[in-house]
C-alpha positions in Angstrom: 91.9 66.4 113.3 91.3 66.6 117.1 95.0 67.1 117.8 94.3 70.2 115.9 91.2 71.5 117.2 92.8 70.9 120.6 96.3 73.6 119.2 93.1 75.6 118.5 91.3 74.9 121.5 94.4 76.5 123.3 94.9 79.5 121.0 91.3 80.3 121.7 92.0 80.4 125.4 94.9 81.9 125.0 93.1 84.8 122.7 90.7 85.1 125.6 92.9 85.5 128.7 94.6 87.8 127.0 92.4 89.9 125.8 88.9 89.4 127.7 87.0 88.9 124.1 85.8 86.4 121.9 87.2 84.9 118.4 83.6 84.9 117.3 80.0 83.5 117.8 81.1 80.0 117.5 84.6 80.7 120.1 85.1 77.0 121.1 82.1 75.4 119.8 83.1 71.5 118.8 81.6 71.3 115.4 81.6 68.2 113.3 81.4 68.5 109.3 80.7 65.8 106.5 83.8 64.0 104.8 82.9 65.7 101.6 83.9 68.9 102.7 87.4 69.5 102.0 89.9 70.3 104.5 93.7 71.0 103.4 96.2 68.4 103.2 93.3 66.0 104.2 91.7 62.9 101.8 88.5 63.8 101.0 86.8 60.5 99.1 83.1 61.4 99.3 82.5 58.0 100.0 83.8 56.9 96.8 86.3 54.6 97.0 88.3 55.3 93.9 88.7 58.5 96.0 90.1 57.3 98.9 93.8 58.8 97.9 92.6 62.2 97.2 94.0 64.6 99.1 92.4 67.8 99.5 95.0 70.7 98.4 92.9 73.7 100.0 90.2 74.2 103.0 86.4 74.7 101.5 85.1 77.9 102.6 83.0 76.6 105.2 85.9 75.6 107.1 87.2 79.1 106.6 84.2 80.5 108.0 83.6 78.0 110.7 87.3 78.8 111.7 86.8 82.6 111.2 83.6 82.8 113.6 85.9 80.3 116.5 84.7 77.3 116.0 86.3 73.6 116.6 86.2 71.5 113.8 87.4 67.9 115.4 86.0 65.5 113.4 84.3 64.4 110.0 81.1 62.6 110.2 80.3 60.1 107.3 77.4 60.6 104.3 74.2 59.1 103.9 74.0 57.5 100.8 71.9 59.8 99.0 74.8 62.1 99.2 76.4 59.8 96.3 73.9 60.6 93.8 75.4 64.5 93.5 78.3 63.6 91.9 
């Protein structure tokens, strides 16, 4: 994941030389997100280890959005426990 917010890290700058304005409110803000939200062609396990081979096949909107309004997603964070009990 950081190898790709740093390809997008460089589009963003790129976007701004050339034209003076911003992707959106979060342009190049580094933004972290929980492992259960799904990002394409990543594993997405929720914590659950009889998950641990699922691999997402699309991005959840959040990361759309997040993406949309500029922002760097470069890494997932892990889940509190409590986060178990939802599923």
């Amino acid at each position: 994941m950081a190898e790709d917010a740093l390809k997008q890290a460089r589009g963003l700058d790129e976007h701004f030389r050339k034209t003076g304005s911003i992707v959106g409110a979060l342009h190049g803000v580094p933004i972290s997100v929980k492992e259960m939200v799904s990002f394409k062609d990543h594993v997405t396990h929720t914590g659950f280890v009889g998950w641990t081979d699922r691999v997402s096949p699309v991005d959840a909107v959040m990361v759309n959005v997040l993406r949309r309004a500029g922002a760097l997603l470069f890494v997932r964070t892990n889940l509190p426990q409590t986060c178990m009990v939802c599923y």
